[in-house]
C-alpha positions as CSV (number, residue, x, y, z in Angstrom):
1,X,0.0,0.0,0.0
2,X,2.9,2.1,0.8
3,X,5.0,1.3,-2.5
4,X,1.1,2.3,-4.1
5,X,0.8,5.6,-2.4
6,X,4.6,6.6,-3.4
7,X,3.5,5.9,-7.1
8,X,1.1,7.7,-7.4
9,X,2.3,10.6,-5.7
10,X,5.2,10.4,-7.9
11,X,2.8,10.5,-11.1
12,X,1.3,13.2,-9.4
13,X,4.3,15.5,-8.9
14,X,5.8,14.8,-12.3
15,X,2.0,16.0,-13.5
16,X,2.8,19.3,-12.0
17,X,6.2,19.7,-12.8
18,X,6.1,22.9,-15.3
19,X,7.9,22.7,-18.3
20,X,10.7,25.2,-19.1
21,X,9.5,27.8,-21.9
22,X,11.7,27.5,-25.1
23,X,10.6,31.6,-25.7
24,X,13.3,33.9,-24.8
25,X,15.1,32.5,-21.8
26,X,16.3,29.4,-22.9
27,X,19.7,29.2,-24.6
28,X,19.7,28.0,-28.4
29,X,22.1,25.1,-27.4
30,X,19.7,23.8,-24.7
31,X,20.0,19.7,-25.4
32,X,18.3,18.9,-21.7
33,X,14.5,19.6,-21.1
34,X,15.0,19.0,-17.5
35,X,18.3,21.6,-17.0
36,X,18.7,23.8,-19.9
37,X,21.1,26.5,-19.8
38,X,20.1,29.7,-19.6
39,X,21.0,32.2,-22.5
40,X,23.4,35.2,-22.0
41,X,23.0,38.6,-21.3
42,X,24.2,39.1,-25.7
43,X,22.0,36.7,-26.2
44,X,19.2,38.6,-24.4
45,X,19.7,41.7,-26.1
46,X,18.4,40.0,-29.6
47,X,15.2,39.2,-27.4
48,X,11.9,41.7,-28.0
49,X,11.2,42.2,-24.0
50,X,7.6,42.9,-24.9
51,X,7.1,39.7,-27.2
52,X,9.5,37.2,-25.9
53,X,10.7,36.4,-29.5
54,X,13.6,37.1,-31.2
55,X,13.7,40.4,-33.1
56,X,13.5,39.6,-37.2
57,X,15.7,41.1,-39.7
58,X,19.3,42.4,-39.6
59,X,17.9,46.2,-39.1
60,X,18.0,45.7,-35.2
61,X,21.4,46.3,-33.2
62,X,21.1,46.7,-29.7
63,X,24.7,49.1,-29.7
64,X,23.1,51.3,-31.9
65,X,20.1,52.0,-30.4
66,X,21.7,52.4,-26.5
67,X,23.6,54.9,-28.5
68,X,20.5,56.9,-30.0
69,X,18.8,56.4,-26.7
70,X,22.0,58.5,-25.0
71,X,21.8,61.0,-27.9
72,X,17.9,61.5,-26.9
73,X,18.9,62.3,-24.0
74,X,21.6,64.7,-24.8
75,X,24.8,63.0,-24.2
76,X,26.9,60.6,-26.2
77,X,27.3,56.7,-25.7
78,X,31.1,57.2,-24.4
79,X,29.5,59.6,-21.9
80,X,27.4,57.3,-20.3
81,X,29.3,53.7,-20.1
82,X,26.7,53.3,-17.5
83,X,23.8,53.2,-19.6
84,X,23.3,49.6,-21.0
85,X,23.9,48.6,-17.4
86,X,20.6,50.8,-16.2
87,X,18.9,48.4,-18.9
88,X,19.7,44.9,-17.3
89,X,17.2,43.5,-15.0
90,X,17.9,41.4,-12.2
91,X,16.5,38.8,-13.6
92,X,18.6,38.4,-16.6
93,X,21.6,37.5,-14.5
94,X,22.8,34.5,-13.4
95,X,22.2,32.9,-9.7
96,X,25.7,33.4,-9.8
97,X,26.5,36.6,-10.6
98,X,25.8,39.6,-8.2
99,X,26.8,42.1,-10.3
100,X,26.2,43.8,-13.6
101,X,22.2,44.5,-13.2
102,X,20.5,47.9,-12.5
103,X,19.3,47.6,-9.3
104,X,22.1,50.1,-7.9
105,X,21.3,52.5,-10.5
106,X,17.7,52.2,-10.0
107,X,18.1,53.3,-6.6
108,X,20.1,56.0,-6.8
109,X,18.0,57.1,-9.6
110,X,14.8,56.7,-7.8
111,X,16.1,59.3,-4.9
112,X,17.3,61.4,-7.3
113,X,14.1,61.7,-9.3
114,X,12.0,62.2,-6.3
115,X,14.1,64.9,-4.3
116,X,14.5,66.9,-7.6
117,X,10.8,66.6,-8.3
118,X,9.7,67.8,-4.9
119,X,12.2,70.4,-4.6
120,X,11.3,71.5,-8.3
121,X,7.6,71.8,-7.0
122,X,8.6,73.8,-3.8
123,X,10.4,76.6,-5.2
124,X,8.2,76.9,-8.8
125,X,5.1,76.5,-7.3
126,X,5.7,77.9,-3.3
127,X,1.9,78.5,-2.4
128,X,1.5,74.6,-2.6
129,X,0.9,73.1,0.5
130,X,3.1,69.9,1.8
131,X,0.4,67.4,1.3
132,X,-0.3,68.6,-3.1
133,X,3.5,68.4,-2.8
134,X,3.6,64.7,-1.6
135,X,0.5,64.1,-4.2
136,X,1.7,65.8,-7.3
137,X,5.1,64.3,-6.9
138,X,3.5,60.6,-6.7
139,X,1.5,61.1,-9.3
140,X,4.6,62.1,-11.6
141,X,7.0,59.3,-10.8
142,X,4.2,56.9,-10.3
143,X,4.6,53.3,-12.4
144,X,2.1,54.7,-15.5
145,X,3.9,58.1,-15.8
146,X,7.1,56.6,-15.5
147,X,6.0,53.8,-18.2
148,X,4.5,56.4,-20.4
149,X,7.8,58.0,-20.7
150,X,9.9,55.2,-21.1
151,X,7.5,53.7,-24.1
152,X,8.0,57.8,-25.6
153,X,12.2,57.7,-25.9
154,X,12.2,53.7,-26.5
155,X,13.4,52.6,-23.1
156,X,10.6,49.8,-23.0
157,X,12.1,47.8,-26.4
158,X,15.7,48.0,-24.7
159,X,15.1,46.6,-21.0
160,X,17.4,42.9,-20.9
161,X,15.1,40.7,-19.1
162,X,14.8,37.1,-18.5
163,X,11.3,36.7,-17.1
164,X,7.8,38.4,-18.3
165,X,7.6,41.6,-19.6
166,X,5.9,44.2,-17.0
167,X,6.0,47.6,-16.2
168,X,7.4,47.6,-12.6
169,X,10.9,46.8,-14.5
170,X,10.3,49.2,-17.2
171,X,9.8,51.9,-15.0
172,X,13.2,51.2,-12.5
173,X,15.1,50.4,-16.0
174,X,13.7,54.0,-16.7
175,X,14.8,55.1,-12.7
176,X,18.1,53.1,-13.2
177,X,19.0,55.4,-16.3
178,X,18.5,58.7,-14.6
179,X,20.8,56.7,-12.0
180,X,23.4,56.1,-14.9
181,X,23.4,60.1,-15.8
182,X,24.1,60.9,-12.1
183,X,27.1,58.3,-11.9
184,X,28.6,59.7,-15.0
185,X,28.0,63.0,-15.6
186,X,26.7,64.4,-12.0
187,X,23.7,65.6,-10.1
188,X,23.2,68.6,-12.6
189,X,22.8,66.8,-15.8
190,X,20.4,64.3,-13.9
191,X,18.1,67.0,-13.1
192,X,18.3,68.4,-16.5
193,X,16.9,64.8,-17.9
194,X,14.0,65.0,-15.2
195,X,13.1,68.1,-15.8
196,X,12.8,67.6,-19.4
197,X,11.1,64.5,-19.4
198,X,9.3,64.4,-16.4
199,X,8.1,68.0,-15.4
200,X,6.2,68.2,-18.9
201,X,4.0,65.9,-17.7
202,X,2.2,68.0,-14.9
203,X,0.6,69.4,-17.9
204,X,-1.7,66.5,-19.0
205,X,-2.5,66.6,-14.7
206,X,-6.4,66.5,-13.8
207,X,-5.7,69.2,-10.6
208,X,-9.0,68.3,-9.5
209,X,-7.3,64.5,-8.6
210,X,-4.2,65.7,-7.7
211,X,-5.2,69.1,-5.1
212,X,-7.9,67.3,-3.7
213,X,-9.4,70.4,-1.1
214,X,-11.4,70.0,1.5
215,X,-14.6,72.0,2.3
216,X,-12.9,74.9,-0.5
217,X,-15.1,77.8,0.9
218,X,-13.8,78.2,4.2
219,X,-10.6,77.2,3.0
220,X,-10.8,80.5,0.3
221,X,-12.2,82.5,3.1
222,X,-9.6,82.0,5.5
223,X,-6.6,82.7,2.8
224,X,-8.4,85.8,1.4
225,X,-8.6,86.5,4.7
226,X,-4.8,85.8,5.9
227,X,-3.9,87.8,2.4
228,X,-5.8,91.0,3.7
229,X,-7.7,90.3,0.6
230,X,-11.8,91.0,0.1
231,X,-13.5,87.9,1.3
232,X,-14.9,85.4,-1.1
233,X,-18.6,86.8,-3.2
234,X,-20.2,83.8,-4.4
235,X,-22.3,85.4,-8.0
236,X,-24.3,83.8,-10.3
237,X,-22.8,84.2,-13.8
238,X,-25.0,81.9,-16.0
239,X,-27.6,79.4,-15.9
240,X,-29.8,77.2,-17.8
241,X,-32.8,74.5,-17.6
242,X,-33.5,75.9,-14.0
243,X,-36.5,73.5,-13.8
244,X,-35.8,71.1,-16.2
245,X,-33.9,67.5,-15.1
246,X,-30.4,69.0,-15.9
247,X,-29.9,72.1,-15.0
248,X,-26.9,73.9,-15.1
249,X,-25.7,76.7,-12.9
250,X,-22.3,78.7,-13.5
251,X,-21.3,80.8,-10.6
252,X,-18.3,82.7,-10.2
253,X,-16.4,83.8,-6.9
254,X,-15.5,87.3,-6.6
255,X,-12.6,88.9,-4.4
256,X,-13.7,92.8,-4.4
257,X,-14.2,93.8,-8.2
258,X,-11.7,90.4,-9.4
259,X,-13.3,87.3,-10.5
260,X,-11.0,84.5,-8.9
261,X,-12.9,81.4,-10.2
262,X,-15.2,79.7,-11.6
263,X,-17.7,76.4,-11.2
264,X,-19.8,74.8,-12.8
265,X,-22.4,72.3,-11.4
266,X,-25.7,70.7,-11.5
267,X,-27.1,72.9,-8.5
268,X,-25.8,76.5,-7.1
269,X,-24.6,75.2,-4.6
270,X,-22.5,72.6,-6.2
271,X,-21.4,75.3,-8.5
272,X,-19.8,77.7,-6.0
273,X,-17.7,74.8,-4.1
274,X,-16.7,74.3,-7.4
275,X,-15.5,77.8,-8.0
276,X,-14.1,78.1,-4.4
277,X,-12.2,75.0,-5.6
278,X,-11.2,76.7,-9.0
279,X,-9.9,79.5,-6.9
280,X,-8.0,77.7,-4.7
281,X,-6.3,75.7,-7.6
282,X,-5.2,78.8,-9.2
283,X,-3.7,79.9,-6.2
284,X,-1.8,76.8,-5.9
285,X,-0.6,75.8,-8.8
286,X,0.7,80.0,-9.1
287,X,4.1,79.8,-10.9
288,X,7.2,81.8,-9.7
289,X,9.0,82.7,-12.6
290,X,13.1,82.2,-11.6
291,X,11.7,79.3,-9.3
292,X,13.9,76.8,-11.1
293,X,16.9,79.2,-11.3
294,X,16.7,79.6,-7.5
295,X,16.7,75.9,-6.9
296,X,19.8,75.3,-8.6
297,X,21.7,78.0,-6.5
């Protein structure tokens, strides 16, 4: 009964024993199904990350395009040795080898992108509070912004990995390349890529997800107030279907003779939070002009 049990559970396990894919991490000399050998990092570079296939056609070389990726960014390949190294996953190396992958870069990268971003925020836009700070700057070196950009200067189709495609690796490849420009060329020409890449971005921003205010009224009131400013004049600027099922109600907030903002909503009332809101944004998102000259001082 014993010797049975055994059998069967022997059956059973080689059942569930997954077979090695033969896609893109498999060496082209593998001759054992059970231990193949894995391919090499040269090897890896012929791979399409995104397919798992090997690229077709002789138009592809992986040298050539780190070196238009370094000229997108302004610099030359000799300029940044560091730069195909920012590109290798952990997961393409060996168990044996420690070295060589990005995850050094990435970090470094990943401190420098977030301290220049919030200190970029500080001094360009200084009537943000701490907490749109902390928002704005997560929202800009998020996973999809970060992904967005890499897809734009053809990062994505250079990352060297051995296991499935996915944007968490895209985006440190991405962190791990602003990490190579700080080793080789210094903090200054790091923050001149993030700046160009990543500050462009606050453009495309929904401010209503990112400045999220709370009760925007009082909030207007008590900074008009603090300003030595005429309080906050809720007026009615436009409205249609009053009675109808969707009306519409435009309502602007005045500070003395100046229209601040504006809302539009489905009821008044809903209308002037809106405009409070409006107001508030404007305020916020105020840019100093010399903010960024003042940072790098």
């Amino acid at each position: 009964m014993a010797s049975s049990c055994r059998t069967l559970v022997s059956r059973f396990v080689h059942i569930l024993r997954p077979y090695p894919s033969r896609r893109y991490w498999l060496s082209a000399t593998a001759t054992s199904d059970d231990v193949p050998p894995l391919k090499t990092i040269q090897e890896l570079k012929e791979i399409d990350p995104k397919t798992g296939e090997k690229r077709i056609g002789n138009n592809f070389v992986y040298e050539m395009e780190l070196s238009a990726l370094a000229n997108r960014l302004g610099f030359t390949a000799s300029q940044l040795p560091s730069l195909q190294q920012a590109l290798i996953d952990k997961s393409a190396m060996s168990s044996k080898e420690e070295e060589g992958h990005n995850s050094r870069l990435e970090s470094v990268g990943k401190e420098v992108l977030t301290t220049f971003v919030r200190g970029y925020l500080s001094n360009v836009y200084p009537n943000l509070e701490c907490t749109h700070i902390k928002d704005i700057t997560k929202y800009l070196t998020d996973e999809p912004a970060l992904v967005k950009i890499a897809d734009y200067i053809g990062i994505s189709n250079l990352v060297v990995i051995r296991e499935g495609y996915n944007e968490s690796k895209v985006s440190k490849c991405l962190k791990a390349v602003f990490g190579a420009v700080h080793a080789d060329i210094g903090e200054q020409a790091a923050h001149s890529v993030i700046e160009q890449l990543i500050i462009p971005q606050l453009k495309d921003a929904d401010l209503k997800d990112l400045i999220v205010i709370n009760d925007p009224m009082r909030t207007l009131h008590n900074m008009l107030y603090t300003q030595k400013r005429p309080k906050p004049v809720p007026r009615m600027i436009k409205e249609t279907g009053r009675l109808s099922h969707f009306p519409t109600f435009v309502v602007g907030i005045y500070s003395g003779k100046v229209l601040i903002g504006e809302g539009v909503g489905s009821s008044i009332n809903r209308a002037k939070v809106e405009a409070a809101a409006t107001a508030l944004r404007h305020h916020y998102m105020k840019e100093i002009k010399g903010g960024k000259k003042r940072q790098k001082e």
